[in-house]
C-alpha positions as MATLAB code, in Angstrom:
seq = 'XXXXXXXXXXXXXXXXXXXXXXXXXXXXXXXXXXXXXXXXXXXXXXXXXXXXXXXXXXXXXXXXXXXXXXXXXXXXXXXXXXXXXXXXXXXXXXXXXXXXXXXXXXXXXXXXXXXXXXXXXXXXXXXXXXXXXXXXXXXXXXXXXXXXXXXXXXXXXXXXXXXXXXXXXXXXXXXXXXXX';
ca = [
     -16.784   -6.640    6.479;
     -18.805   -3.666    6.012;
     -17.582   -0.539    5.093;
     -14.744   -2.185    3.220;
     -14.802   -1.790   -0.302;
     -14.095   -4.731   -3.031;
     -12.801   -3.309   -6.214;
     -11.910   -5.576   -8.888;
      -9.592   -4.799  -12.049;
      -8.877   -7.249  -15.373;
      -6.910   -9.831  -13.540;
      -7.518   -8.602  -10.163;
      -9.776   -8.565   -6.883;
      -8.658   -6.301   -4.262;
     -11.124   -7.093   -1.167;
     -10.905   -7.446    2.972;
      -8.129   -9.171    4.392;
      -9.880  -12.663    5.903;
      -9.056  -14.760    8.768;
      -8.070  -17.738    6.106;
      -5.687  -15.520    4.726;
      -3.541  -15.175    7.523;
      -1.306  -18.567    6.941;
      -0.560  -17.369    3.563;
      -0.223  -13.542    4.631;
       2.308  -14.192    7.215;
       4.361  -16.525    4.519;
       4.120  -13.615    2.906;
       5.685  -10.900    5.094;
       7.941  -13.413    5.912;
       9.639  -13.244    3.076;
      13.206  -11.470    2.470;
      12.144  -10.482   -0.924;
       8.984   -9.055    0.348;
      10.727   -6.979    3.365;
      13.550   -5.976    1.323;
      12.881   -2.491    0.728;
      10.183   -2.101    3.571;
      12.222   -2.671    6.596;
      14.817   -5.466    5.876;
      13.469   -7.402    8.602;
      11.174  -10.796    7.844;
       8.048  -10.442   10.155;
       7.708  -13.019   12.475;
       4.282  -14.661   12.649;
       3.051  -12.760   15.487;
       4.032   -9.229   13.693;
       2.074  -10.280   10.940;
      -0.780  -11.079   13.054;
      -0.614   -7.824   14.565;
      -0.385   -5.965   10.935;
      -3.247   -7.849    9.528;
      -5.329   -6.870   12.891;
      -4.339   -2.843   12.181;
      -4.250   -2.485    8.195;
      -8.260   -4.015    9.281;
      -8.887   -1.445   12.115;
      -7.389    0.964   10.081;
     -10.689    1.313    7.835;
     -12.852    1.387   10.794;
     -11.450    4.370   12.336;
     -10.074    6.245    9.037;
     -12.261    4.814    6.146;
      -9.642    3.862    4.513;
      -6.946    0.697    4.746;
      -4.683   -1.689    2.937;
      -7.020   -4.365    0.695;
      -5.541   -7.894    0.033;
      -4.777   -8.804   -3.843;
      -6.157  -11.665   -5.294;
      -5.565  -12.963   -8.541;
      -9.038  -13.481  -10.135;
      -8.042  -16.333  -12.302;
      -6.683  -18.992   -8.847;
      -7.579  -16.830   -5.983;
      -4.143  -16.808   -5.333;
      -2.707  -14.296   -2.540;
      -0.744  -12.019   -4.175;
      -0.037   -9.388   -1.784;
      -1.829   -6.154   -0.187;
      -2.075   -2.393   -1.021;
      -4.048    0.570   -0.010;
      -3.985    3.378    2.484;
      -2.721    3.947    5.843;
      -2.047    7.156    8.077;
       0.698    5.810   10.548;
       1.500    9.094   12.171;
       5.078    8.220   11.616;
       8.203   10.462   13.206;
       9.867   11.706   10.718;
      10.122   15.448    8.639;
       8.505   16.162    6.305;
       5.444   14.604    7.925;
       2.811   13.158    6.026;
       0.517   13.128    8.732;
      -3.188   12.916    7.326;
      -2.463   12.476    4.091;
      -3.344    8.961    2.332;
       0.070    7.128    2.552;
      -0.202    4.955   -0.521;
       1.824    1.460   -0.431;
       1.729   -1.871   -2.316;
       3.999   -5.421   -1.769;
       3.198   -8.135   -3.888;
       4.748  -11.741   -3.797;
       7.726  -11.941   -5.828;
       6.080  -14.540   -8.354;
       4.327  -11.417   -8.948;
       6.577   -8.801   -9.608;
       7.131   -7.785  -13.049;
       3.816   -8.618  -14.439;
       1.807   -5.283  -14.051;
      -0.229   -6.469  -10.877;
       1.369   -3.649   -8.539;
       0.218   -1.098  -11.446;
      -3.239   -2.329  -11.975;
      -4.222   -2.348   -8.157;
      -1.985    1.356   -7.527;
      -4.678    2.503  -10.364;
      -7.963    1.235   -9.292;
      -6.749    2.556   -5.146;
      -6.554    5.928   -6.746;
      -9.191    6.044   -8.489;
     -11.350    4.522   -5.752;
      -9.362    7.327   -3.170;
     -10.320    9.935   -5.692;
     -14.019    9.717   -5.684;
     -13.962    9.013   -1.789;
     -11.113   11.252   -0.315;
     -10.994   14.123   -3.399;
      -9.603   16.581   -0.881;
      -6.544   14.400    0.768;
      -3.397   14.546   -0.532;
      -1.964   11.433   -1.318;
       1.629   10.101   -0.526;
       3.926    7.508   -0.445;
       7.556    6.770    1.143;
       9.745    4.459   -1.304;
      13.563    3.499   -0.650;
      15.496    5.040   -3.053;
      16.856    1.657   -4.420;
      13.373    0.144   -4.961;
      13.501    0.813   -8.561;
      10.440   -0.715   -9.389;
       7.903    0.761   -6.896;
       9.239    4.187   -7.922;
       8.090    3.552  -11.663;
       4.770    2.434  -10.135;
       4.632    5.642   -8.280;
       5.761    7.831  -11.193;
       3.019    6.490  -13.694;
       0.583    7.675  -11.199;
       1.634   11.495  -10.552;
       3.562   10.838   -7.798;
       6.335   13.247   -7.457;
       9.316   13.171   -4.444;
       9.225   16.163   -2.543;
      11.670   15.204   -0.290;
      14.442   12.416    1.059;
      14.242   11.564    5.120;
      15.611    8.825    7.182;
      13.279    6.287    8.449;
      14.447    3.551    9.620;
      17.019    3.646    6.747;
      16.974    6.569    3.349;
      13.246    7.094    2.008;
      12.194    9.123   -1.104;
       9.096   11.164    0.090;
       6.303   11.286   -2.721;
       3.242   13.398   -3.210;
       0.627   13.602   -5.633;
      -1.906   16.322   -6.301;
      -5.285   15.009   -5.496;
      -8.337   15.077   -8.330;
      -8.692   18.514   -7.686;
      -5.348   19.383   -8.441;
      -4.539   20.460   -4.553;
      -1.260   19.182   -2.843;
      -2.606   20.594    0.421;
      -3.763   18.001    2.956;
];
């Protein structure tokens, strides 16, 4: 697709979601593991149809969107990560900022892979977006995704309810701003 960027890191290729994706994408969000800190709730295959159709339409009408992972080494799915503005309802807004967010596959947690495809998002939304202030809404008891945050200057700002506790993250962008 144009428009949509591939990056590619040591192990990984973050690229366009595809249409032969979607069998493995909706296994995927599926998954309890997966959901567990997002929403709780499995998707059902038609929600992930209709995610995969908006993290896609997202970067035609913001420049910006959620990339899948790949694994370089199998071409394995290994999840999805990027950028969305979802104009959600809740206070503090984060309205038109980059809301950052990651899953992987649980095979997949552990081994760095959130980490290396967090860094090369940023560094790709630095050079493109050097002015928007990046955030990112984490439940408190994902552990993990908070470390991921933290090693890349995210700081909470605040805690909100949506659709269950959230930690509310923001990171100054390249040119040390936190204003969106």
């Amino acid at each position: 697709m144009a428009g949509i960027p591939t990056l590619e890191t040591g192990r990984l290729i973050l690229r366009a979601h595809r249409l032969e994706d979607f069998d493995a994408y909706a296994e995927f969000w599926a998954m309890p593991e997966v959901v567990r800190f997002i929403t709780g709730v499995p998707m059902t295959r038609e929600g992930a149809w209709g995610r995969m159709l908006r993290v896609n339409g997202m970067w035609h009408l913001m420049g910006f969107g959620f990339l899948a992972i790949e694994e370089k080494a199998t071409g394995r799915f290994l999840g999805e990560a990027g950028f969305q503005d979802m104009r959600r309802g809740f206070e503090p807004s984060i309205e038109g900022t980059l809301e950052t967010g990651w899953a992987l596959i649980p095979s997949a947690h552990g081994k760095g892979y959130a980490t290396e495809a967090v860094g090369a998002l940023v560094a790709w939304a630095e050079t493109h977006f050097p002015d928007r202030r990046m955030t990112c809404i984490i439940s408190p008891e994902n552990e993990a995704s908070l470390r991921v945050a933290s090693k890349f200057g995210f700081r909470e700002f605040a805690r909100s309810d949506y659709h269950g506790p959230i930690v509310v993250l923001s990171r100054e962008n390249a040119s040390g701003s936190q204003a969106a």
